[in-house]
C-alpha positions as a Markdown table, in Angstrom:
| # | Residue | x | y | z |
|---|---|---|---|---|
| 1 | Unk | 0.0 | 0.0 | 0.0 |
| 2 | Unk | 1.6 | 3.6 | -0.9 |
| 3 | Unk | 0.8 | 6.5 | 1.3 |
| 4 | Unk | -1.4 | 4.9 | 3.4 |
| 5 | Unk | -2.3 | 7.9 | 5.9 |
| 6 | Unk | -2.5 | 10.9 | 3.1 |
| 7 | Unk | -4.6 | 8.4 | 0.8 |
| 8 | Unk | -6.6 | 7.3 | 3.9 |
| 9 | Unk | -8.0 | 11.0 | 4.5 |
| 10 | Unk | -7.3 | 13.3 | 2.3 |
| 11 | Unk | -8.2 | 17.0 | 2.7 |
| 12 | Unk | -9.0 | 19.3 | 0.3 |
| 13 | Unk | -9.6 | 22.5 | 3.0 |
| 14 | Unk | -11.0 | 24.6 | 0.2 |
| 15 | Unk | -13.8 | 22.2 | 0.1 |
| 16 | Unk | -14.2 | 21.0 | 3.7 |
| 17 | Unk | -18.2 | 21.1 | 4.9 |
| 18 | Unk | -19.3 | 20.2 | 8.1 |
| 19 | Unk | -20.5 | 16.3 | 7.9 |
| 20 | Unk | -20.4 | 15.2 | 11.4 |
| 21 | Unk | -21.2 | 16.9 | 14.7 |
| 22 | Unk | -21.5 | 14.5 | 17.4 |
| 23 | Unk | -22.6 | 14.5 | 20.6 |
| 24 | Unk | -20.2 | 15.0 | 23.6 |
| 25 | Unk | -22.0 | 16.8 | 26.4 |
| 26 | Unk | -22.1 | 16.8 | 30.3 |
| 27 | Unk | -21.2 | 14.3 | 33.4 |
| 28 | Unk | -22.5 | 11.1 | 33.2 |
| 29 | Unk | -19.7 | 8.1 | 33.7 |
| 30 | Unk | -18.1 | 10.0 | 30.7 |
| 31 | Unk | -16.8 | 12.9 | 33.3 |
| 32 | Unk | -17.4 | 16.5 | 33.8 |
| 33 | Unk | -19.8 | 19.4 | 32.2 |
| 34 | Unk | -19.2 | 19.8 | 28.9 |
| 35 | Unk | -18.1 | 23.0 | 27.2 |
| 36 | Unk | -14.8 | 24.3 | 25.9 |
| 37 | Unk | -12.6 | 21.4 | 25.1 |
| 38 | Unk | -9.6 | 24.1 | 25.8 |
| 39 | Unk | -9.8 | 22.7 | 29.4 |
| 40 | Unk | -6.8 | 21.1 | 31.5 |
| 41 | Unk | -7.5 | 17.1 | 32.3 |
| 42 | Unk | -6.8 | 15.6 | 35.2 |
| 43 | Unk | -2.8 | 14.7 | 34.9 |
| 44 | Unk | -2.1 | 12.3 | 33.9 |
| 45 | Unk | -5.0 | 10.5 | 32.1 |
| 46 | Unk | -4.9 | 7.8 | 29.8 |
| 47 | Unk | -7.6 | 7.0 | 26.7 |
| 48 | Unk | -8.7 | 3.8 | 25.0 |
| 49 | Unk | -8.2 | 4.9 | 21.4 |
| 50 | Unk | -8.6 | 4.5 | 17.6 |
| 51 | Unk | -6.2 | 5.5 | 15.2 |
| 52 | Unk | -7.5 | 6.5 | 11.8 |
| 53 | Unk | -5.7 | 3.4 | 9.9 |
| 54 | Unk | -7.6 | 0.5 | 12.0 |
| 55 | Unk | -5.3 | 0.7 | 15.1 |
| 56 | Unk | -5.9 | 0.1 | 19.0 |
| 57 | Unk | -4.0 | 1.9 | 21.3 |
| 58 | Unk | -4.3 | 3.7 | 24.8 |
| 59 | Unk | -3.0 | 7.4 | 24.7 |
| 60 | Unk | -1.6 | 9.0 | 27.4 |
| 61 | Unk | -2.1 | 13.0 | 27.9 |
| 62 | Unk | -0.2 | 14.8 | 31.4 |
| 63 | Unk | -1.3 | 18.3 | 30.8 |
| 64 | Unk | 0.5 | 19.4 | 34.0 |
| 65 | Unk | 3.8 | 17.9 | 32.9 |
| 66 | Unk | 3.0 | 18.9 | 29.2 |
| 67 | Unk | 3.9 | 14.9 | 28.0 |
| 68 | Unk | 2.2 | 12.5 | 26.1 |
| 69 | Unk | 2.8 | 8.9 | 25.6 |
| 70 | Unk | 1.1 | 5.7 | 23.5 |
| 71 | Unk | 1.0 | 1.9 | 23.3 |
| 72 | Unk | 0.0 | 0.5 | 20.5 |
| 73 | Unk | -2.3 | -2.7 | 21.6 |
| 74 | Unk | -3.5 | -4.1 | 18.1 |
| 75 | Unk | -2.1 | -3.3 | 15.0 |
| 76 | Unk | -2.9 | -4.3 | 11.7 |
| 77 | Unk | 0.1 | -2.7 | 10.3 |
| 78 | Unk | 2.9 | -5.1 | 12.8 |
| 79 | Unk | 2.7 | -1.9 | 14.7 |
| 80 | Unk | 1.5 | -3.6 | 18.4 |
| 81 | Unk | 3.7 | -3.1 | 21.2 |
| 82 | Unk | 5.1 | -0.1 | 19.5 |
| 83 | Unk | 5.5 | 3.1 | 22.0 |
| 84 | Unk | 6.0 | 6.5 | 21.9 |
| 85 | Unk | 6.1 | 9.4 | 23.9 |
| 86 | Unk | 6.7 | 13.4 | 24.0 |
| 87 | Unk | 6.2 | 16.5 | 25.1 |
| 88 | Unk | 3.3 | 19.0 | 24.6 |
| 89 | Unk | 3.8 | 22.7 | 23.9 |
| 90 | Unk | 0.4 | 24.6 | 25.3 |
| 91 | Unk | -1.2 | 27.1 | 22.4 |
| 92 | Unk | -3.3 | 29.9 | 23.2 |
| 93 | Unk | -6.3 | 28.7 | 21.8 |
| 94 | Unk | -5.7 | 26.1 | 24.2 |
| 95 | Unk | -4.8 | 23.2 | 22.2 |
| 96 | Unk | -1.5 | 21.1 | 22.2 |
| 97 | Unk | 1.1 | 20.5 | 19.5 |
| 98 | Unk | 2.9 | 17.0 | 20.3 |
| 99 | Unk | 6.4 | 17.1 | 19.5 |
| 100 | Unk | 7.4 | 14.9 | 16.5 |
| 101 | Unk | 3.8 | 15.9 | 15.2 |
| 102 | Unk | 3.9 | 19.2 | 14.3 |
| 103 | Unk | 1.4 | 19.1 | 11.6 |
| 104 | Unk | -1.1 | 17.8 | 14.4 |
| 105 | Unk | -2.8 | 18.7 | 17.5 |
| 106 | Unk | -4.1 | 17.5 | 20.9 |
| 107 | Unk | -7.5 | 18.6 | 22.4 |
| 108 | Unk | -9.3 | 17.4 | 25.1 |
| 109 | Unk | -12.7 | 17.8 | 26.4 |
| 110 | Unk | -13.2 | 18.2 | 30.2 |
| 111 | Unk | -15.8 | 15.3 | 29.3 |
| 112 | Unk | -13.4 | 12.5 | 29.1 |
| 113 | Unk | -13.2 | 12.9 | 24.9 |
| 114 | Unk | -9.8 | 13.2 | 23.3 |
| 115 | Unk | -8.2 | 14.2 | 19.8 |
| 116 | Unk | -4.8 | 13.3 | 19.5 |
| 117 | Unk | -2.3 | 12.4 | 16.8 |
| 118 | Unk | 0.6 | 9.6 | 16.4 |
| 119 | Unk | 3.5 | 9.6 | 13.1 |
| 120 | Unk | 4.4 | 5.7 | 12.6 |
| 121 | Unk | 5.8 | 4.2 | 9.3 |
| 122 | Unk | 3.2 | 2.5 | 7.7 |
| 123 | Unk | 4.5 | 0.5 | 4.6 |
| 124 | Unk | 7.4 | 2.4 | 4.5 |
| 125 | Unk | 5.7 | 5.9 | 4.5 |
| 126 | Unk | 6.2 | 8.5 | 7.7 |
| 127 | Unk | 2.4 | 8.8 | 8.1 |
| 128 | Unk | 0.7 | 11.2 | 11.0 |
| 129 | Unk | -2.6 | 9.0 | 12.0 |
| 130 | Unk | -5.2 | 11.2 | 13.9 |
| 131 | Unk | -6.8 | 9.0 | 16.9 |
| 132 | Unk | -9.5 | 9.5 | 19.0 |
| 133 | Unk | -10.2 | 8.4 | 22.4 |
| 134 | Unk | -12.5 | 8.0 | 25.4 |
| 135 | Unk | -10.8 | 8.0 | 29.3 |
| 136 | Unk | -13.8 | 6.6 | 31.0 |
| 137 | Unk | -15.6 | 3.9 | 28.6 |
| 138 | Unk | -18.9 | 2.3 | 29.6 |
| 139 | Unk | -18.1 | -1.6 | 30.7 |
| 140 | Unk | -21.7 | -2.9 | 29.9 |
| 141 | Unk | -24.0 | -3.9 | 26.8 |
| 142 | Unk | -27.1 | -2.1 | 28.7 |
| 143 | Unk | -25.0 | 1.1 | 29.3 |
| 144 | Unk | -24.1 | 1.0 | 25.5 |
| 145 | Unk | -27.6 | 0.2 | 24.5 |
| 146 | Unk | -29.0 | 2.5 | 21.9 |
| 147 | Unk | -29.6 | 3.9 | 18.2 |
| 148 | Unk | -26.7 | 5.4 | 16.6 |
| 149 | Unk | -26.0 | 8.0 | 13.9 |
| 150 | Unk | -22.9 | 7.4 | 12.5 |
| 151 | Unk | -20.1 | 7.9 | 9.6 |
| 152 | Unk | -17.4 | 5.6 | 8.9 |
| 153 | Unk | -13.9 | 5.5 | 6.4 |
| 154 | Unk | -12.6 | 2.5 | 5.8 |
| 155 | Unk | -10.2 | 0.8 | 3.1 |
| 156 | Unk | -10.9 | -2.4 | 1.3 |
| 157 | Unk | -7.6 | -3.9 | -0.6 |
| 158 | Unk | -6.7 | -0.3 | -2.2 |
| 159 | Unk | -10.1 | 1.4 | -2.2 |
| 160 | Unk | -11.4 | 3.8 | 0.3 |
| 161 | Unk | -14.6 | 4.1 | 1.1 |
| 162 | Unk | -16.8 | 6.8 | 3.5 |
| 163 | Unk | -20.6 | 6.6 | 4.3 |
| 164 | Unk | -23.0 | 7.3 | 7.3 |
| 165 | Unk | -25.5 | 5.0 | 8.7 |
| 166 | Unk | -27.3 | 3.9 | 12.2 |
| 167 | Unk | -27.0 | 0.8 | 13.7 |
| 168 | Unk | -28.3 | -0.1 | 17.3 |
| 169 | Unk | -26.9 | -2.3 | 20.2 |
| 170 | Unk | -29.2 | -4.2 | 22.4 |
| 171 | Unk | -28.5 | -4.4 | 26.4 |
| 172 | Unk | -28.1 | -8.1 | 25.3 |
| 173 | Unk | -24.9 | -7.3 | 23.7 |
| 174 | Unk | -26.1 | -7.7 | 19.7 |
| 175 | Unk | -26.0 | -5.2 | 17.0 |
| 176 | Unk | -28.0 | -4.2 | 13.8 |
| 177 | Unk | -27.1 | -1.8 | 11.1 |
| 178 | Unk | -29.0 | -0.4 | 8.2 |
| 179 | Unk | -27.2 | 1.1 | 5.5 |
| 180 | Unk | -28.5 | 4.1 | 4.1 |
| 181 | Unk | -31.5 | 4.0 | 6.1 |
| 182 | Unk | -32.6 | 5.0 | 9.8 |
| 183 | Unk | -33.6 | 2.3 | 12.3 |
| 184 | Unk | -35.3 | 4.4 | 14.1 |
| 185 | Unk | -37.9 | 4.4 | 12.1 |
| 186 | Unk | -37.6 | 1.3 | 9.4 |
| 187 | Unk | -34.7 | 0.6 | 7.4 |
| 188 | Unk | -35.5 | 0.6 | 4.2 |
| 189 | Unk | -32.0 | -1.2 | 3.2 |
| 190 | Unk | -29.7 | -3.8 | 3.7 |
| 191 | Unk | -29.9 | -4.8 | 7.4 |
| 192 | Unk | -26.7 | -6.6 | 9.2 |
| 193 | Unk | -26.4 | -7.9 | 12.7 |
| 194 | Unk | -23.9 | -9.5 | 15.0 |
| 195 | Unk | -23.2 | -10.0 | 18.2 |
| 196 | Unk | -20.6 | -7.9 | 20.7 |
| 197 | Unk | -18.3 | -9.3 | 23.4 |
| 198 | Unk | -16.9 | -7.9 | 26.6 |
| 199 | Unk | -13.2 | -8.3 | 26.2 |
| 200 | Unk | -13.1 | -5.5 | 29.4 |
| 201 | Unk | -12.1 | -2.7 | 30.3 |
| 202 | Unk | -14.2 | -0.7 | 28.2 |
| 203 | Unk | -13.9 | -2.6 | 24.8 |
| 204 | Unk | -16.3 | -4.7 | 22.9 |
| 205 | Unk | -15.2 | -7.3 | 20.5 |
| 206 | Unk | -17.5 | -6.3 | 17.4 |
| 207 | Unk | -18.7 | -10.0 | 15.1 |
| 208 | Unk | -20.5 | -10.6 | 12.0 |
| 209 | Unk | -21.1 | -14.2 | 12.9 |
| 210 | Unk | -17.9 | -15.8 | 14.0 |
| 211 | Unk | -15.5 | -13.0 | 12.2 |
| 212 | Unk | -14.3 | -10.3 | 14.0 |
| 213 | Unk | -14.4 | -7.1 | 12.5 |
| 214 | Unk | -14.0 | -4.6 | 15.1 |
| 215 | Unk | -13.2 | -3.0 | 18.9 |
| 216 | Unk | -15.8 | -0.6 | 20.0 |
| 217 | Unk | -15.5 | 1.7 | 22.7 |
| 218 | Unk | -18.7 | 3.6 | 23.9 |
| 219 | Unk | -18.6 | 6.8 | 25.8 |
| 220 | Unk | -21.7 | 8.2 | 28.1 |
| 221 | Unk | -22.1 | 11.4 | 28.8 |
| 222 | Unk | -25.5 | 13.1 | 30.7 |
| 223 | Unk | -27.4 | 10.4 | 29.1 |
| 224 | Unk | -26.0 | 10.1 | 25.3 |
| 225 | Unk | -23.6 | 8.5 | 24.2 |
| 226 | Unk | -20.4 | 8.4 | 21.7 |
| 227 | Unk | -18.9 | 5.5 | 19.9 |
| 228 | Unk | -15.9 | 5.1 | 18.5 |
| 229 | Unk | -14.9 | 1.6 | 16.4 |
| 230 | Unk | -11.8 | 0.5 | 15.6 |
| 231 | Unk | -12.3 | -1.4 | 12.3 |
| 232 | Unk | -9.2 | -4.2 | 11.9 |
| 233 | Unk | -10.6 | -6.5 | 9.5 |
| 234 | Unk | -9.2 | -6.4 | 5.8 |
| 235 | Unk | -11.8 | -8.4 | 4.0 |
| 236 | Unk | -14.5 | -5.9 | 6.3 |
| 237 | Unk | -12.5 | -2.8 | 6.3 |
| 238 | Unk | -9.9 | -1.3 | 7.9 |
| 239 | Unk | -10.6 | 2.2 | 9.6 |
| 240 | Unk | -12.5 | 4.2 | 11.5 |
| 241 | Unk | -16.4 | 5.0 | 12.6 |
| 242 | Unk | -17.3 | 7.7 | 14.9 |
| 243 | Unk | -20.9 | 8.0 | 15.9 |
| 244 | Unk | -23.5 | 9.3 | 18.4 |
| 245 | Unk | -27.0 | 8.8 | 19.8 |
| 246 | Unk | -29.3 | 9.4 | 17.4 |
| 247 | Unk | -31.1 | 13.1 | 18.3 |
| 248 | Unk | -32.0 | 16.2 | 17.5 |
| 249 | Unk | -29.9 | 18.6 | 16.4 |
| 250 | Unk | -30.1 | 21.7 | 18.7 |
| 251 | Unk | -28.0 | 25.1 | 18.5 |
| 252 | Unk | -25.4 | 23.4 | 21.5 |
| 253 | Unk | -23.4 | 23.0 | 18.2 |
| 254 | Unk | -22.4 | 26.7 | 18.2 |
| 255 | Unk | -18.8 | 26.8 | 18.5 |
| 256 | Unk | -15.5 | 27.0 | 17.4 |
| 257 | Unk | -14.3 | 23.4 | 16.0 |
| 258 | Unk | -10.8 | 21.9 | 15.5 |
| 259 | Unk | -10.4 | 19.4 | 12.7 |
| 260 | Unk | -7.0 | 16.8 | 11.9 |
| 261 | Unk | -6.3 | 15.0 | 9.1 |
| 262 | Unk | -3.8 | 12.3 | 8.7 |
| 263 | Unk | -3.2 | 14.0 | 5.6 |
| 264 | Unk | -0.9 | 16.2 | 7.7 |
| 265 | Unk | -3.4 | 19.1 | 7.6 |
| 266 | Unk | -6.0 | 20.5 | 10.6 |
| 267 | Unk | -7.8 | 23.4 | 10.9 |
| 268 | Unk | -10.1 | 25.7 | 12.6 |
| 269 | Unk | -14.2 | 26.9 | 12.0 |
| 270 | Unk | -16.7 | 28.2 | 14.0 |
| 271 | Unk | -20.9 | 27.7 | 13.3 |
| 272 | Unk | -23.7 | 29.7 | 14.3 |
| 273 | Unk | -27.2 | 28.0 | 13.3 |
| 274 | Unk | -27.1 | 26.9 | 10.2 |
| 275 | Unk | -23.7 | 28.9 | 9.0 |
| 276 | Unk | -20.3 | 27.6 | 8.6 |
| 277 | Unk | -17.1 | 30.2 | 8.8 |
| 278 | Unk | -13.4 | 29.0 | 8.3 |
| 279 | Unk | -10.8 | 30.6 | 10.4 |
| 280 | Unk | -7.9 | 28.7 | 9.9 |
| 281 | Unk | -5.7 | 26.3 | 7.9 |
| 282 | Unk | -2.0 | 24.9 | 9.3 |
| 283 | Unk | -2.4 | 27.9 | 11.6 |
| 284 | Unk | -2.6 | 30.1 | 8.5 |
| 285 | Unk | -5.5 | 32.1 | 8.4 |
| 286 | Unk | -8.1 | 31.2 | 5.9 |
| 287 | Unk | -11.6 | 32.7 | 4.7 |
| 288 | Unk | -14.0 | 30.6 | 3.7 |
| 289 | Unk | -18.1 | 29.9 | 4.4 |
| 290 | Unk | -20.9 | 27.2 | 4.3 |
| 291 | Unk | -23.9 | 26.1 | 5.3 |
| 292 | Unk | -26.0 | 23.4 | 6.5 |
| 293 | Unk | -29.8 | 21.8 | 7.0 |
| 294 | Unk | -29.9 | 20.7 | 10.5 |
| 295 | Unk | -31.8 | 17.5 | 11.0 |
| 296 | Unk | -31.9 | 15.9 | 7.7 |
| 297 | Unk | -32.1 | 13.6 | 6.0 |
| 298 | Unk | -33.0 | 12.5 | 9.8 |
| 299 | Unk | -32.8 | 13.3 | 12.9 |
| 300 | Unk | -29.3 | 14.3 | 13.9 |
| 301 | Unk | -28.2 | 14.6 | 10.7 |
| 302 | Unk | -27.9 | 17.9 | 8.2 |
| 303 | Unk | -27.4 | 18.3 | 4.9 |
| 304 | Unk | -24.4 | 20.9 | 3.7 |
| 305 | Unk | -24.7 | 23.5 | 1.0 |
| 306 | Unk | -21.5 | 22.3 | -0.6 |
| 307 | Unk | -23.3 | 18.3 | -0.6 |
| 308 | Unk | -22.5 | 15.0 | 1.7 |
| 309 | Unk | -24.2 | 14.5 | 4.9 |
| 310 | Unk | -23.5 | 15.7 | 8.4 |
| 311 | Unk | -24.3 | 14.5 | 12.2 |
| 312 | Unk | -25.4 | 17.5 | 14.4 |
| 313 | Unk | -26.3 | 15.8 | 18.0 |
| 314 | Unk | -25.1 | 18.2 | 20.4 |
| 315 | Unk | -21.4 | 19.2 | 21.2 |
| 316 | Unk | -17.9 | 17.5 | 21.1 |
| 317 | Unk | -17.3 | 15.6 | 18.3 |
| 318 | Unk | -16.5 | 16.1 | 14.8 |
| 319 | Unk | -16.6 | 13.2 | 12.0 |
| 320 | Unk | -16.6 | 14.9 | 8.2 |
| 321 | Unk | -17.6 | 12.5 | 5.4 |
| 322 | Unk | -17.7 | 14.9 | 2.2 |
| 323 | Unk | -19.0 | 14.8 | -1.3 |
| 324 | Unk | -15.9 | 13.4 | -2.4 |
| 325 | Unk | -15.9 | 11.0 | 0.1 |
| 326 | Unk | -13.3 | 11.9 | 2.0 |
| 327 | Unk | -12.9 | 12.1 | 6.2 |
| 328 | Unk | -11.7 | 14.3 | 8.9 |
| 329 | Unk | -12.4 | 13.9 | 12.8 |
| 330 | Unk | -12.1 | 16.7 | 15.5 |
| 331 | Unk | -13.5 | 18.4 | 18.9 |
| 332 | Unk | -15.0 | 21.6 | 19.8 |
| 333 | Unk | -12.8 | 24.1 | 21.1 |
| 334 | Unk | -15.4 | 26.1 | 22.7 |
């Protein structure tokens, strides 16, 4: 595979539109109030994580000390075991640049959410892989249990491939998914289903019958919930789906959002209602607006001007699946 991380999610920041707003908000076992993700953790706290390629790891953030450290724990890549570490230098918007990832940033969100980044050589390529992670995960199906908005990027032999769905999981520990349809009301699709299973601490074992093709991690926080997936099977897809209770869109997705890219890129927008302005690019500034359709084509989703689907469903997370089919993850600043 050639230049696994750029081809993985490649970002045309001209074009960006907002795709995927998920929720993040309050206490609840996920921690503290929500709000600005510009907030010192506890030091030091460690998150079960995705990587944007299809990797497990737990990510290690010590705001006090400014370090940062990682464990690779499953790696389709012959990257588990692999560790790193560094040091964090504090910017005023109150993000983190990790050294030896200067093209990236850290954020985290007093809620127990966390965007982070990792360089590793995958196939021979120097390749920054954004990762996102959870510090507090749920431990059982019935506090995981519910419908799910959701977008996913994945790679299949050499082709990539983005969409957005809903699946549910049962407090019996199964799963269903419709593609291109909504559950929560009747899936007018194809409809899989598996089965999850507790390997502990936090992660589930995702199967489609007796293959494994996935680690979730599930996040509650005042009542909704985030999920994150690591997808590690290479006949299923190897990747990454972010997703959130299915609700409403409401204006708690006012803010000012930071975006990565393992593409080596990450920038900086703010939305008020249904409008979209850039601010930054690299740290360069960069002008730039959009707009989206809250709520379509279902609850929690939106529709942008510029095409592709979004997920508005509170604050905290960001998931972008575009018209080109490309993906970007990220937090809200504030």
């Amino acid at each position: 595979m050639k230049n696994t991380g750029q081809d993985l999610i490649k970002i045309s920041i001209s074009a960006i539109i907002i795709s995927t707003l998920l929720s993040a908000c309050g206490g609840g076992s996920g921690g503290a109030a929500s709000g600005s993700a510009a907030t010192t953790a506890a030091s030091p706290v460690t998150y079960t994580s995705a990587g944007g390629i299809g990797e497990l790891l737990n990510y290690t953030v010590d705001t006090s000390k400014l370090t940062y450290s990682y464990t690779i724990t499953d790696s389709q890549y012959g990257l588990t075991g692999n560790t790193g570490s560094g040091t964090l230098l504090h910017n005023s918007d109150g993000t983190y640049t990790p050294s030896g990832v200067s093209n990236a940033r850290v954020v985290v969100l007093p809620n127990g959410l966390l965007l982070g980044a990792f360089s590793a050589s995958i196939n021979g390529t120097v390749t920054t892989i954004p990762v996102i992670g959870i510090s507090n995960p749920v431990t059982t199906f019935s506090a995981a249990a519910a419908t799910y908005n959701y977008v996913r990027h994945y790679k299949i032999g050499s082709t990539y491939t983005s969409n957005y769905r809903t699946f549910q999981i049962t407090s019996s520990g199964t799963w269903t998914d419709c593609i291109g349809g909504n559950l929560a009301a009747t899936c007018s699709g194809v409809s899989n289903s598996g089965t999850l299973n507790s390997l502990g601490g936090g992660e589930f074992q995702v199967l489609s019958g007796a293959t494994v093709i996935g680690t979730a991690i599930v996040q509650n926080s005042s009542g909704q919930n985030v999920v994150v997936v690591d997808l590690n099977n290479s006949s299923n897809g190897l990747g990454l789906l972010v997703g959130s209770t299915q609700q409403l869109a409401t204006t708690q997705t006012d803010g000012t959002w930071y975006t990565i890219s393992s593409a080596g890129d990450y920038s900086t927008f703010t939305t008020t209602g249904g409008n979209i302005t850039y601010a930054s690019v690299n740290g360069s500034s960069y002008t730039g607006t959009d707009t989206f359709i809250v709520n379509s084509p279902w609850s929690g989703f939106a529709t942008p001007g510029t095409g592709g689907e979004a997920l508005l469903a509170g604050a905290g997370v960001f998931a972008d699946i575009k018209s080109d089919g490309t993906a970007v993850i990220g937090l809200k600043l504030n």
